[in-house]
C-alpha positions, 0 to 999 in steps of 0.5 A: 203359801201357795205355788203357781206354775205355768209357761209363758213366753216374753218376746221382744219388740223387733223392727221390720227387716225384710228379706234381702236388705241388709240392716244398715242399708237399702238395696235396690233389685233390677228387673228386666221384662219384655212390653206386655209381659209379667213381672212379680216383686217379693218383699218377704220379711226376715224378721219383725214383731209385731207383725209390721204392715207393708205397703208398696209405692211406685216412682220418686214422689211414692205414688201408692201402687194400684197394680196387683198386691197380694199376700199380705203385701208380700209381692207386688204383681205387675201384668201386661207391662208397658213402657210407663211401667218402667219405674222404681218400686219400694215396699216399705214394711213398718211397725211400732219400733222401726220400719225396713225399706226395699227398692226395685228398678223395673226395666221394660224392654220393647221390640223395635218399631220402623217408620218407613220411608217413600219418595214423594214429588217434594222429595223423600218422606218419612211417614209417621203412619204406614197402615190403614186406620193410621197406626205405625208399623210396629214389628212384633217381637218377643224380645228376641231380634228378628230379622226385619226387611222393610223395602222402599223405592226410590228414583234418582238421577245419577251422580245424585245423594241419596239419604236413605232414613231409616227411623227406628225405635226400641229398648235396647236400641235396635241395630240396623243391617243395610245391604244392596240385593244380597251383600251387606252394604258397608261404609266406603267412600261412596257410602256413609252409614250414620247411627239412627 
């Protein structure tokens, strides 16, 4: 009788399990990115045979992605971001004996923007547009805080109230600064400061 020799290798069926996630749960990783910048998601495999597909979904009704996937599925490329872009993620890795699920919360982050305000013969207004072409006047940023001056006349008669708006907008909430000439105007009798 005859001998046969030869190596092989047997491996076992594995479910997907990706990298991060823990095998009895499914993690969620914040993101936080300035309006108009980048951001990537990794979704990297710890283990899975066979080779499980990965497919990204985007908001509570698992809309597929149709931003940027690459690798393979590997990471989700996110370019120009914008306040829509904010919204949960998941890459779900799958095959034949199981699947693997990873969450992401992106936040995206705005400058603030002012609308400003002007006295008119009804009385004070607030404008919605300020510039030519009618677009609001939106104060650049790159995330940072910038010290903003927006100045604005307004005629009264004396003993009169005087409410003085000041409409402002951006993620996370702007503080606002109110001074007279040079000092910083802070709430007394004469004066009251309500949150915007």
């Amino acid at each position: 009788m005859g001998q046969s020799k030869g190596n092989f290798e047997v491996r076992n069926n594995v479910p997907p399990l990706i990298v991060g996630v823990s095998e009895t749960g499914q993690e969620e990783e914040t993101f936080k990115v300035i309006e108009g910048g980048h951001v990537t998601f990794e979704c990297q495999l710890h283990q899975g045979h066979p080779q499980p597909s990965r497919i990204w979904f985007k908001g509570p009704d698992l809309v597929p992605v149709n931003q940027t996937v690459v690798g393979g599925g590997e990471r989700l490329v996110i370019s120009k971001t914008t306040v829509e872009d904010a919204e949960t993620y998941e890459c779900v890795a799958e095959n034949e004996v199981g699947f693997s699920v990873k969450h992401f919360l992106l936040e995206v982050q705005t400058p603030p923007t002012v609308n400003v305000t002007h006295l008119t013969e009804e009385g004070l207004q607030v404008e919605d547009t300020l510039l030519d072409g009618g677009s609001p006047l939106e104060l650049p940023s790159d995330g940072r805080p910038r010290r903003t001056e927006v100045k604005a006349s307004i005629s009264t008669t004396e003993g009169s109230t005087v409410t003085i708006p000041c409409p402002i907008k951006g993620n996370p909430h702007p503080h606002i600064l109110w001074q007279k000439g040079t000092r910083s105007l802070l709430p007394s009798p004469r004066v009251v400061i309500s949150p915007s």
